[in-house]
ChimeraX commands (.cxc) that place a marker at each C-alpha (Angstrom):
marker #1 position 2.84,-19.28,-36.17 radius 0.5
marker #1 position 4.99,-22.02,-34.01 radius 0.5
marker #1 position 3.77,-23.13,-31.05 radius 0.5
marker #1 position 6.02,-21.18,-28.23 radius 0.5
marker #1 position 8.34,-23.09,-26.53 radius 0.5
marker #1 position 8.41,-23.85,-22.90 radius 0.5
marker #1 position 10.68,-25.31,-20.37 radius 0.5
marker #1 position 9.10,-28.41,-18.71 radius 0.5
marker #1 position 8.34,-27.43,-14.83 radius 0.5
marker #1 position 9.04,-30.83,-13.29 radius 0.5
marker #1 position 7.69,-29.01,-10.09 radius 0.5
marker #1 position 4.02,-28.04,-11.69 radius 0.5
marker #1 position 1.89,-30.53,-9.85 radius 0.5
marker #1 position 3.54,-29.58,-6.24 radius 0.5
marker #1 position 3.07,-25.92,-7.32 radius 0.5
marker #1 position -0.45,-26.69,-8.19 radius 0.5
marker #1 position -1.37,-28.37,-4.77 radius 0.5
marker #1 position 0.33,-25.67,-3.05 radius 0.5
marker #1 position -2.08,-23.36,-4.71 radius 0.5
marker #1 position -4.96,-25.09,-4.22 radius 0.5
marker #1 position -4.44,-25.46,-0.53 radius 0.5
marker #1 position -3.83,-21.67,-0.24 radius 0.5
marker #1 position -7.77,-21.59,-1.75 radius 0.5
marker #1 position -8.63,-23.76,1.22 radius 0.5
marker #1 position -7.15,-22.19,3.84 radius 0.5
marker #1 position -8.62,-18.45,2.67 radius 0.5
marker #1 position -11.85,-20.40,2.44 radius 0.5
marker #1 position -11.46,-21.62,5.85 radius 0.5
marker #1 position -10.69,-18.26,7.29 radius 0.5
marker #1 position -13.01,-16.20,5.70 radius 0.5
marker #1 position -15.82,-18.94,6.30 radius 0.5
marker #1 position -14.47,-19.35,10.27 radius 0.5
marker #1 position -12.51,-16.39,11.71 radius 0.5
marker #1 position -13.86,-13.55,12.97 radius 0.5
marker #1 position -11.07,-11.04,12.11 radius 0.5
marker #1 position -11.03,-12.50,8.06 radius 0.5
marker #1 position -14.43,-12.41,8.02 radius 0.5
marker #1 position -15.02,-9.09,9.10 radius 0.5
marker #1 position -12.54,-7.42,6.03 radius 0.5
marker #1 position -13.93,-5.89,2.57 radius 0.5
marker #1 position -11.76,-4.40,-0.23 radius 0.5
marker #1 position -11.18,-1.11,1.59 radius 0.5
marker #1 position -9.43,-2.31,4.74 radius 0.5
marker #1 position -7.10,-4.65,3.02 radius 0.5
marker #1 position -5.96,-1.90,0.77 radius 0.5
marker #1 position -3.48,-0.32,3.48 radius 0.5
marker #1 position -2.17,-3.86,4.76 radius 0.5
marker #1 position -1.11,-4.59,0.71 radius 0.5
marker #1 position 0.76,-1.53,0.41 radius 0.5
marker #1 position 2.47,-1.77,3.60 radius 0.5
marker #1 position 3.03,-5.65,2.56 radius 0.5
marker #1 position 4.61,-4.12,-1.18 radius 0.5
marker #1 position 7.27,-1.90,1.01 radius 0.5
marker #1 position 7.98,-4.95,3.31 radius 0.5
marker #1 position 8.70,-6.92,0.07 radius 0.5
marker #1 position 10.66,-3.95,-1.60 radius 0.5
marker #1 position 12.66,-3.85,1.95 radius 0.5
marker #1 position 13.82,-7.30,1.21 radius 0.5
marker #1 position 14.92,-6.87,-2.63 radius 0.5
marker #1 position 17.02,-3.97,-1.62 radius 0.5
marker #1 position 18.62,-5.86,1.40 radius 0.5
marker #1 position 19.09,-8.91,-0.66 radius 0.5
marker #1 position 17.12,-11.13,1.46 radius 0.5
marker #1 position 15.38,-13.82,-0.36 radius 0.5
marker #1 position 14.05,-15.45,2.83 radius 0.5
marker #1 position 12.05,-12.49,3.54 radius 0.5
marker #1 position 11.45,-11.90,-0.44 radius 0.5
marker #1 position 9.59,-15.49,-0.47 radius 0.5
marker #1 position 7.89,-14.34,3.59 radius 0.5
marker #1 position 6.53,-11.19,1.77 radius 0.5
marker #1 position 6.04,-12.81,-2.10 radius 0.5
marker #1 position 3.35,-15.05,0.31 radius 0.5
marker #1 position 1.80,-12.51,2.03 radius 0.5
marker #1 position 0.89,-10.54,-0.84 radius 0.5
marker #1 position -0.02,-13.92,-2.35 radius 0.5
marker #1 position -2.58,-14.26,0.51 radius 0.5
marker #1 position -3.69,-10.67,-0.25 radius 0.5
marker #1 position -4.14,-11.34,-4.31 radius 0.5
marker #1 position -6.78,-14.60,-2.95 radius 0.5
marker #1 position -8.39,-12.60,-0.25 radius 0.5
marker #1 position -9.38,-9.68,-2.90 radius 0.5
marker #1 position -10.74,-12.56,-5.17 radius 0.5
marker #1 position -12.62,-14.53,-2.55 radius 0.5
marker #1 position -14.18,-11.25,-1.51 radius 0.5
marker #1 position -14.83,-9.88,-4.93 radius 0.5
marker #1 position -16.39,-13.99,-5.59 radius 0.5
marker #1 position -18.77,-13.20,-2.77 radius 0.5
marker #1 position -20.24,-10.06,-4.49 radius 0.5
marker #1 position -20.57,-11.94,-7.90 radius 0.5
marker #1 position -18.27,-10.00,-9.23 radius 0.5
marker #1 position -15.23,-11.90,-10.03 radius 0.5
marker #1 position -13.32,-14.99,-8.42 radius 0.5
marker #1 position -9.93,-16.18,-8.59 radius 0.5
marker #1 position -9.93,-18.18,-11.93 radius 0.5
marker #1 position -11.19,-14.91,-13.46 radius 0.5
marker #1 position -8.32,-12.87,-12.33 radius 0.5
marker #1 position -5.66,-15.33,-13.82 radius 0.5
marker #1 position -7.59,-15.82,-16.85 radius 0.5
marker #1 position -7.90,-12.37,-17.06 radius 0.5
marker #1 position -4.01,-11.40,-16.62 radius 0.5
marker #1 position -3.06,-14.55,-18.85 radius 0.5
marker #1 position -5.09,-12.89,-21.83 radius 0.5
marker #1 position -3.55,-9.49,-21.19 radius 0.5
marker #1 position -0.13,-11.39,-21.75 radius 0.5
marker #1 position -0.98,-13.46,-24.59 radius 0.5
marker #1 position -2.24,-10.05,-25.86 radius 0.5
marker #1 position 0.66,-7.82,-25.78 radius 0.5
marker #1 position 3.31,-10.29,-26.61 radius 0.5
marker #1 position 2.35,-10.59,-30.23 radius 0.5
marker #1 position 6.37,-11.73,-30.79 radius 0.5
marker #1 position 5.96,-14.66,-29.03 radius 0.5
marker #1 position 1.93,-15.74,-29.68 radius 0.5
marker #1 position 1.80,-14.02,-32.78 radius 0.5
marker #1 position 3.66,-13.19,-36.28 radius 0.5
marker #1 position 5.02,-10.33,-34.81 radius 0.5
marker #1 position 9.16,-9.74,-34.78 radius 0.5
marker #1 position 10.59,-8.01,-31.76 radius 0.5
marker #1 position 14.53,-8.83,-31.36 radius 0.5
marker #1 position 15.19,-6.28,-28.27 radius 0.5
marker #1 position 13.26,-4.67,-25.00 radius 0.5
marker #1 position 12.73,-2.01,-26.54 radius 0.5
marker #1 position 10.70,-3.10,-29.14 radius 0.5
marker #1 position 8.82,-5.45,-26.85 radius 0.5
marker #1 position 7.82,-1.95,-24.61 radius 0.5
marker #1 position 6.76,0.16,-27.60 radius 0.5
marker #1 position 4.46,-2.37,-29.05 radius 0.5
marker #1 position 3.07,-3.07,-25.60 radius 0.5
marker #1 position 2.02,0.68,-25.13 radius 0.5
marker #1 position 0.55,0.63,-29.01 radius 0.5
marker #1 position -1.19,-2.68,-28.43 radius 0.5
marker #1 position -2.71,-0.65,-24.80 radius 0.5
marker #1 position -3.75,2.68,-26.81 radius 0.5
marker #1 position -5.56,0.40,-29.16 radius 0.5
marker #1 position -7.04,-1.23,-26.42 radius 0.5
marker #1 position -9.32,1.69,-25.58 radius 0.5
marker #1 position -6.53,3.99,-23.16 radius 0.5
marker #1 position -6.82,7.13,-24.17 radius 0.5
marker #1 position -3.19,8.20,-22.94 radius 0.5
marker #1 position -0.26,6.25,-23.02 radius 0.5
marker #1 position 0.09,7.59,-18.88 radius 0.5
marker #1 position -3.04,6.22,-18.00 radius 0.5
marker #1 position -1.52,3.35,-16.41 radius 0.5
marker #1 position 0.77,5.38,-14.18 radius 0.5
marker #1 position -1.06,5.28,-10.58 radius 0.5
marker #1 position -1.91,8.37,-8.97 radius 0.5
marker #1 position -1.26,7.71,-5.88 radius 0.5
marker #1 position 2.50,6.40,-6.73 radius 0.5
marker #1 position 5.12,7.76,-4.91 radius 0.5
marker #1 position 6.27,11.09,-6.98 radius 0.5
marker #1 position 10.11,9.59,-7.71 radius 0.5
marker #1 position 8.63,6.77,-8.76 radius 0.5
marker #1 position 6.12,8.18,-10.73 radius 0.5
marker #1 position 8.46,9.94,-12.96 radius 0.5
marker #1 position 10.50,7.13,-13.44 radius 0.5
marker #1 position 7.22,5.05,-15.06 radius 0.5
marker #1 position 6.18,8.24,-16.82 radius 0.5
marker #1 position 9.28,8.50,-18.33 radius 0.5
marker #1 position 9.50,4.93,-19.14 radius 0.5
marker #1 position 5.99,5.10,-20.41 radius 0.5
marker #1 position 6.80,8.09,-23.08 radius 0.5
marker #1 position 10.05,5.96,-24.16 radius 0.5
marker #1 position 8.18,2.91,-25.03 radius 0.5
marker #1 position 6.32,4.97,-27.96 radius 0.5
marker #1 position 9.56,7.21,-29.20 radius 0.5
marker #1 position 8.87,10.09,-27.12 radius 0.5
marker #1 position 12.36,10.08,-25.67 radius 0.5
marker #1 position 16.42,11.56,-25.87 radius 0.5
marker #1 position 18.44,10.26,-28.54 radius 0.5
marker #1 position 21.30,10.03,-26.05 radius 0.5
marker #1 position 22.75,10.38,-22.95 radius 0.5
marker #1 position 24.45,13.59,-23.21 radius 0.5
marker #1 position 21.56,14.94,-24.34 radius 0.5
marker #1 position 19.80,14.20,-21.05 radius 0.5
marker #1 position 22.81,15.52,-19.29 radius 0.5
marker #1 position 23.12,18.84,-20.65 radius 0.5
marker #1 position 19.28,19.36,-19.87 radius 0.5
marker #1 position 20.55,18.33,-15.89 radius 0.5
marker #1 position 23.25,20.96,-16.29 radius 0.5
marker #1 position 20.28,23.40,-17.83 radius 0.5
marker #1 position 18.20,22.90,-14.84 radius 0.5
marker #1 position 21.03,23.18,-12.42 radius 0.5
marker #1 position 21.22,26.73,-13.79 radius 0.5
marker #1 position 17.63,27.82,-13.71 radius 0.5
marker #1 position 17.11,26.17,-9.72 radius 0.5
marker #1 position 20.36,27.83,-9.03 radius 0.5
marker #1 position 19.31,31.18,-9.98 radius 0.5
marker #1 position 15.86,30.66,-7.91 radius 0.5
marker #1 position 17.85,29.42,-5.56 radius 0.5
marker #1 position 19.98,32.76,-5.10 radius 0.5
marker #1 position 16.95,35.21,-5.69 radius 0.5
marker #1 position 15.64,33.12,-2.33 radius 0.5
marker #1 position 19.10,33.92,-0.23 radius 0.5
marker #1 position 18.81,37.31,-1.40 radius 0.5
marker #1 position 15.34,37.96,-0.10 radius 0.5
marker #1 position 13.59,38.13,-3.12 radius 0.5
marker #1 position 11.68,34.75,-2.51 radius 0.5
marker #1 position 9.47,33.36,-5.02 radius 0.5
marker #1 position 8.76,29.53,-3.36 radius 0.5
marker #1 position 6.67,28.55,-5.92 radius 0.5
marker #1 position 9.01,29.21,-9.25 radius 0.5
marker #1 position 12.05,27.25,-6.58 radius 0.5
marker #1 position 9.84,24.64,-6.30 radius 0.5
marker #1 position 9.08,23.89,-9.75 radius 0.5
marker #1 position 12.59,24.58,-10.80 radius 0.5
marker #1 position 13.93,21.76,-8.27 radius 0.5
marker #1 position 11.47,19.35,-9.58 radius 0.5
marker #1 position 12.89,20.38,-12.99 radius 0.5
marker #1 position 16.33,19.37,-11.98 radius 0.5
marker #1 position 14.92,15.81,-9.99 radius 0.5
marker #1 position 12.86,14.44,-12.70 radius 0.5
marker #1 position 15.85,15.53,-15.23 radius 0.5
marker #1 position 18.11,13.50,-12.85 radius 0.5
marker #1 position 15.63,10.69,-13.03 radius 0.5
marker #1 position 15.56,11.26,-16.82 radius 0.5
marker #1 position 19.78,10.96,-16.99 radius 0.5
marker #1 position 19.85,7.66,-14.25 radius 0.5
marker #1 position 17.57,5.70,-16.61 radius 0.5
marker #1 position 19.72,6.61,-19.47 radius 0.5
marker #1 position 22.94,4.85,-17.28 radius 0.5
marker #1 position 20.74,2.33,-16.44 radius 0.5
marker #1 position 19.97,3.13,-12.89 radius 0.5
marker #1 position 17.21,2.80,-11.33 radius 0.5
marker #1 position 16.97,6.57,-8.80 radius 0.5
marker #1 position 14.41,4.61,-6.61 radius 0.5
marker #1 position 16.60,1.70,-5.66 radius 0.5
marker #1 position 19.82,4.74,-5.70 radius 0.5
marker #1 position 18.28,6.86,-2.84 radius 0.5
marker #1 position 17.07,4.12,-0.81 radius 0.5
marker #1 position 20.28,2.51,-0.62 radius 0.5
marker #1 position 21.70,6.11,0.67 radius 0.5
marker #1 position 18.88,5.86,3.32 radius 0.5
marker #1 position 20.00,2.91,4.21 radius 0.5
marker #1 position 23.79,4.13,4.39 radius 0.5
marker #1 position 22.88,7.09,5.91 radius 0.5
marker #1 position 21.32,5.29,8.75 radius 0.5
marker #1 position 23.54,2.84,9.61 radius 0.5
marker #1 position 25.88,5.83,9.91 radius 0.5
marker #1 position 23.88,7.96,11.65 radius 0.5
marker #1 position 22.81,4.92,13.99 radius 0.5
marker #1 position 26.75,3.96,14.55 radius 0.5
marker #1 position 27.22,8.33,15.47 radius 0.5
marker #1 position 24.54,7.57,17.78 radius 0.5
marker #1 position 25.82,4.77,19.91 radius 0.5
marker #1 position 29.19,5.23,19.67 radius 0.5
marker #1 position 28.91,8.54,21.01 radius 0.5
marker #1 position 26.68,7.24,23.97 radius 0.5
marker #1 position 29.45,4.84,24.77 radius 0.5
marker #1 position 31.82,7.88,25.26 radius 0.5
marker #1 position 29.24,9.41,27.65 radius 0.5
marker #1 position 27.91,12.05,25.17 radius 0.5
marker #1 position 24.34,13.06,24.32 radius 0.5
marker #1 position 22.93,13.92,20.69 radius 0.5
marker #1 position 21.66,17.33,20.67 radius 0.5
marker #1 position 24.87,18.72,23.10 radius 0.5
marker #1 position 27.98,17.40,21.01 radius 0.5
marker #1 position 29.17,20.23,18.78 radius 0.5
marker #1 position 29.21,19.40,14.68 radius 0.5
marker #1 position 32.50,18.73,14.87 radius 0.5
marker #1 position 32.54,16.25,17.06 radius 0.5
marker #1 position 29.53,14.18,15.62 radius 0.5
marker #1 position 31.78,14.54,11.89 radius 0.5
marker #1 position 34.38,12.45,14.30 radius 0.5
marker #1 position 32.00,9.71,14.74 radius 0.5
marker #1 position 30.25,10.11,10.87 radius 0.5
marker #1 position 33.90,10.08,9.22 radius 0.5
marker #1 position 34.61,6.58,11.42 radius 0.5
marker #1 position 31.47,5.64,10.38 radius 0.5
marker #1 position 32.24,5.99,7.00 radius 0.5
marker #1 position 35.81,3.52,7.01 radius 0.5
marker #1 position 33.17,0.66,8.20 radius 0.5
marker link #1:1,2 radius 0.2
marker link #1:2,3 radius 0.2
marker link #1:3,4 radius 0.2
marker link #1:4,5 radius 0.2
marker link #1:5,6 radius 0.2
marker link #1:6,7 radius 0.2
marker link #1:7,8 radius 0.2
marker link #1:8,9 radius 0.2
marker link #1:9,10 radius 0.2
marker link #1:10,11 radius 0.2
marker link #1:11,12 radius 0.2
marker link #1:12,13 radius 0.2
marker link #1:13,14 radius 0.2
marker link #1:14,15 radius 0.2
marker link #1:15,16 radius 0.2
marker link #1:16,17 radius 0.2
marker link #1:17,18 radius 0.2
marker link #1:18,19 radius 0.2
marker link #1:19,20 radius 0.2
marker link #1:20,21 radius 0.2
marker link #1:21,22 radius 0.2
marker link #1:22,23 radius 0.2
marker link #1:23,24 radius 0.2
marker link #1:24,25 radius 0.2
marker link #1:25,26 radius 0.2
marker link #1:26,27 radius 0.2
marker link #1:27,28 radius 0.2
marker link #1:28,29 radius 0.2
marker link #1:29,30 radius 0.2
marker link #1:30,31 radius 0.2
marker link #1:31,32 radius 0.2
marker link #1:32,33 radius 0.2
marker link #1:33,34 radius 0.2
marker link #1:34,35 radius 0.2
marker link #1:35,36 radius 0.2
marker link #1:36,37 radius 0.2
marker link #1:37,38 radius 0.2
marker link #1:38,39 radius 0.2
marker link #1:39,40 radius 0.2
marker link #1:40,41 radius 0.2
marker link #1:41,42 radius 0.2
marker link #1:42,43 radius 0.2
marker link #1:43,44 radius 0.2
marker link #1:44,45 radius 0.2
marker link #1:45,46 radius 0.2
marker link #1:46,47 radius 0.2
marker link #1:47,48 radius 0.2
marker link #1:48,49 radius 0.2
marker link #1:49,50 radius 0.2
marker link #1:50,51 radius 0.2
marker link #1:51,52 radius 0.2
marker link #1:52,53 radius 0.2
marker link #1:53,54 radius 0.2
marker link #1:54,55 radius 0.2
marker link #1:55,56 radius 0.2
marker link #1:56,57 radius 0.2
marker link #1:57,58 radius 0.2
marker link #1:58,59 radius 0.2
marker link #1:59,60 radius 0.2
marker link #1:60,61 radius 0.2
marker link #1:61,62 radius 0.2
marker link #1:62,63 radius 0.2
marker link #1:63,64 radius 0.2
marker link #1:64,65 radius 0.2
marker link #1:65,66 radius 0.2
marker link #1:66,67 radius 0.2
marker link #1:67,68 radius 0.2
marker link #1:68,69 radius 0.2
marker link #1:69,70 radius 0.2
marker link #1:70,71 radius 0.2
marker link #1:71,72 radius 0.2
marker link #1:72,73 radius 0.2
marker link #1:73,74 radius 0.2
marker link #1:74,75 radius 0.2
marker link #1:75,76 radius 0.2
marker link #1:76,77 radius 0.2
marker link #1:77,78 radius 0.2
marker link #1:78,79 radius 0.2
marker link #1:79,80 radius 0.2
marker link #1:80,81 radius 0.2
marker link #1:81,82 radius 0.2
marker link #1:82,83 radius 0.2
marker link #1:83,84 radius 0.2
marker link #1:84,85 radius 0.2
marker link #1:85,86 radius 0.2
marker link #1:86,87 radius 0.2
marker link #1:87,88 radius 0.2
marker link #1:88,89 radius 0.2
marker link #1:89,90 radius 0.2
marker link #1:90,91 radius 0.2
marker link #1:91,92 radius 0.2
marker link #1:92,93 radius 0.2
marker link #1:93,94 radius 0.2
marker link #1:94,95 radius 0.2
marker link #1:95,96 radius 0.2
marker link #1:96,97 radius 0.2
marker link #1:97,98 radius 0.2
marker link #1:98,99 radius 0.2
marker link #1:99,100 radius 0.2
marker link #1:100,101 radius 0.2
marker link #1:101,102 radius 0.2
marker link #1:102,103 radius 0.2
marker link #1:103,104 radius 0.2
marker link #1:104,105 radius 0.2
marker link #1:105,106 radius 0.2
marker link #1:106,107 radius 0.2
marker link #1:107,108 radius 0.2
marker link #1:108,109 radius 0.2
marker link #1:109,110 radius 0.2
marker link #1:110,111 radius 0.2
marker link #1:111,112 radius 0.2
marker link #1:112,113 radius 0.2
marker link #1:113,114 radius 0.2
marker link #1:114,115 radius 0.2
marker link #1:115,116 radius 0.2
marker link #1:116,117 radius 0.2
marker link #1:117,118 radius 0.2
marker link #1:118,119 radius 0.2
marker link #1:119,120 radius 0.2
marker link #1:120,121 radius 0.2
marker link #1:121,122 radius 0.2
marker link #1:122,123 radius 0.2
marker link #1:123,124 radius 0.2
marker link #1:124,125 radius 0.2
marker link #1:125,126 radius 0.2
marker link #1:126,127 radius 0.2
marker link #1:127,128 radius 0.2
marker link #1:128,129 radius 0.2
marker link #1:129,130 radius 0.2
marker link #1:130,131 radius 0.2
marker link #1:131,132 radius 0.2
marker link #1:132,133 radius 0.2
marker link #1:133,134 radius 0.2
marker link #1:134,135 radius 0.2
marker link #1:135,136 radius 0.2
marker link #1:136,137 radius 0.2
marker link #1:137,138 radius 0.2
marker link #1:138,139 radius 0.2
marker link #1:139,140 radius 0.2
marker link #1:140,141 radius 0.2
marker link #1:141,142 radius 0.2
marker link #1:142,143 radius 0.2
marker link #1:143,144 radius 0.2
marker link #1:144,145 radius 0.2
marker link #1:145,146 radius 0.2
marker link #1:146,147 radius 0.2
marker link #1:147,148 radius 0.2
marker link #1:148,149 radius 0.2
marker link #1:149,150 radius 0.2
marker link #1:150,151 radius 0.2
marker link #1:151,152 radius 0.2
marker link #1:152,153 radius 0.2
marker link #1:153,154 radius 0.2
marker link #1:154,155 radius 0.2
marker link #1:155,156 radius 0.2
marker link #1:156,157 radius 0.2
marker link #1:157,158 radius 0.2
marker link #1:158,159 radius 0.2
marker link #1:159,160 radius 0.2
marker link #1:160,161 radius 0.2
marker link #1:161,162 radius 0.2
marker link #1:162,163 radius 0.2
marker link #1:163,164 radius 0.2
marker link #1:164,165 radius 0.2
marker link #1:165,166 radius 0.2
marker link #1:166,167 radius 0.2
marker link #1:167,168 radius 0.2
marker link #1:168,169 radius 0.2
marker link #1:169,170 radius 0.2
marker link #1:170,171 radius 0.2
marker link #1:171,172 radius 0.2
marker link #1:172,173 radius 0.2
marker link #1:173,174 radius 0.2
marker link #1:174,175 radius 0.2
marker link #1:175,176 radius 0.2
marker link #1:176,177 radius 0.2
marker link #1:177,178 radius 0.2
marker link #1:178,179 radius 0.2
marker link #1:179,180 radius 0.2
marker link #1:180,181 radius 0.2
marker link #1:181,182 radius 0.2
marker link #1:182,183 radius 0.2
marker link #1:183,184 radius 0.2
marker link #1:184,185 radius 0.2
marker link #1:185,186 radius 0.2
marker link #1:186,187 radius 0.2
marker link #1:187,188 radius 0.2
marker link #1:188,189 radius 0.2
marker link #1:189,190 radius 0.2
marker link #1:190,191 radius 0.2
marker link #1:191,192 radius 0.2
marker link #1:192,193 radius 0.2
marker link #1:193,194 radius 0.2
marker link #1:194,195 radius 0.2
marker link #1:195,196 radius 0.2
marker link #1:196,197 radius 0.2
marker link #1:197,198 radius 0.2
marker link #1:198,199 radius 0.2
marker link #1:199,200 radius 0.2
marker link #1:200,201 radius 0.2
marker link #1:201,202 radius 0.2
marker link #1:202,203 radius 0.2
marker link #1:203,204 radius 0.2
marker link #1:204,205 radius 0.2
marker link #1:205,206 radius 0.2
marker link #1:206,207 radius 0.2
marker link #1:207,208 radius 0.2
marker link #1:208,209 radius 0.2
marker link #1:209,210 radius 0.2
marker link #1:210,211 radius 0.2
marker link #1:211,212 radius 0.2
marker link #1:212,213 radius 0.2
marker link #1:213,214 radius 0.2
marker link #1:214,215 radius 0.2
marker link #1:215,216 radius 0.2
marker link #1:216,217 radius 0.2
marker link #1:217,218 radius 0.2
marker link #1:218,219 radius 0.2
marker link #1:219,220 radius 0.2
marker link #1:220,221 radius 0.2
marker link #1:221,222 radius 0.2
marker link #1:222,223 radius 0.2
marker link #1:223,224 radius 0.2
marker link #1:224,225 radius 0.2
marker link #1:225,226 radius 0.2
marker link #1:226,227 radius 0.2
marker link #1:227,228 radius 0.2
marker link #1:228,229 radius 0.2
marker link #1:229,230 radius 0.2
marker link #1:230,231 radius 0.2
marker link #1:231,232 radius 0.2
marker link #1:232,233 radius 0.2
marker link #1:233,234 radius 0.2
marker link #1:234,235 radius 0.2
marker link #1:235,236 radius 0.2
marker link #1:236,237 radius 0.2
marker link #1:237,238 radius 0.2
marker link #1:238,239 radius 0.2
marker link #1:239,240 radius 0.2
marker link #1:240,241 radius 0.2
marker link #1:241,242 radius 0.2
marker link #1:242,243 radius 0.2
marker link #1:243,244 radius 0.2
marker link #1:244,245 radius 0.2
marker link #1:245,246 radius 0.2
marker link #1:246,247 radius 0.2
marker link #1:247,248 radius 0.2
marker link #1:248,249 radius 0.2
marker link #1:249,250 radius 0.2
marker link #1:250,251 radius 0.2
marker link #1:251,252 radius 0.2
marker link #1:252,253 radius 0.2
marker link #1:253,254 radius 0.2
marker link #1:254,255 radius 0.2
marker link #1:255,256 radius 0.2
marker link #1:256,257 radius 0.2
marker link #1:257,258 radius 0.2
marker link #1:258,259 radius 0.2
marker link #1:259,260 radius 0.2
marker link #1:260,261 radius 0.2
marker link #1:261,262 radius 0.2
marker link #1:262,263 radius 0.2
marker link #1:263,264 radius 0.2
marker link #1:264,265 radius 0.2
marker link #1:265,266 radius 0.2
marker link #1:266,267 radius 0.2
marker link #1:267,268 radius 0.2
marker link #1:268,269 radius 0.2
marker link #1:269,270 radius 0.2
view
């Protein structure tokens, strides 16, 4: 096996410092500061998570100054976990990149090892056989719980495609949309005509989203990035209805739907 090749970083000893002083500083603060010193595991858990949207806010808007604001707070966050978890001899920092270093080395046999992999998705399937021989009993394990649902779908169905379980092509995956269409459809119908059965509706719409999800990663989309841009869209529009229609001396709430479509349709020429 050949040595793996790697770019000289001509920045690595600035990069280094940089990370050492970040050690300081938590040090500092937990050591010093009342507020840093009072926080455990639990109570930094909601302040990543809101920290992971602020950084997924600034992918989707294209913002790399706030990508690299939010890249460092969640930075600060990966330390703080460590420095806390170093306290409670459980782990400390040089664990946790050890740790992640050896998971990489691990499952990327086609670079540290004899192993051939020429495309992704090669590289995918024999990372989720190198994890089932690991000890995971399921190839889902790894899908979080607590995930978002689209987003969830999109890594389960990722997940099942990196060991074969998976459409052999696109059409395929769009004649099971069309299938699903039906069968919410019909639910759908039964509902208008009084004979409601909410539960079967529901699961037949979640049917038809996570087939959606299914087709969009076949066309190489990615549905989360896809809806929040049309949040975004939506809001700007819905924003420019709002205060366009305030500087004509109407109210939302008293302006017929024909009149807000005035304001949406200009909207949508912006």
């Amino acid at each position: 096996m050949k040595k793996p090749y790697s770019t000289p970083d001509l920045k690595r000893e600035e990069k280094l410092n940089a990370f050492d002083r970040l050690l300081t500083v938590m040090n500092e603060l937990r050591e010093n500061c009342p507020w840093d010193k009072k926080q455990t595991l639990e109570s930094l858990r909601h302040l990543t998570i809101e920290e992971t949207y602020e950084l997924s806010d600034a992918i989707v808007e294209g913002n790399l100054a706030e990508v690299k604001k939010e890249l460092g707070d969640l930075m600060l966050h990966n330390v703080f976990y460590a420095r806390i978890a170093q306290e409670q001899n459980a782990f400390d920092v040089a664990d946790v990149l050890n740790s992640i270093c050896d998971k990489l080395i691990e499952r990327h046999p086609h670079i540290y090892s004899d192993v051939i992999a020429e495309d992704e998705a090669t590289v995918k399937a024999n990372w989720e056989k190198i994890k089932l021989k690991s000890g995971n009993k399921s190839v889902l394990e790894g899908v979080p719980k607590s995930l978002p649902a689209l987003v969830k779908a999109i890594r389960i169905q990722d997940k099942a495609r990196g060991v074969g379980f998976d459409w052999e092509k696109k059409e395929q995956v769009w004649e099971k949309v069309e299938e699903e269409m039906q069968e919410f459809k019909q639910e759908f119908n039964a509902v208008e005509k009084g004979a409601i059965n909410k539960e079967k509706a529901m699961a037949e719409f979640g049917d038809l989203l996570f087939s959606l999800v299914n087709y969009a990663r076949f066309i190489d989309i990615d549905p989360e990035e896809a809806l929040e841009r049309t949040n975004k869209k939506f809001i700007k529009r819905f924003q420019y209805l709002e205060s366009e229609s305030a500087k004509d001396g109407k109210q939302m709430g008293e302006m017929t739907l024909a009149e807000m479509d005035e304001y949406w349709n200009r909207a949508k020429e912006l």
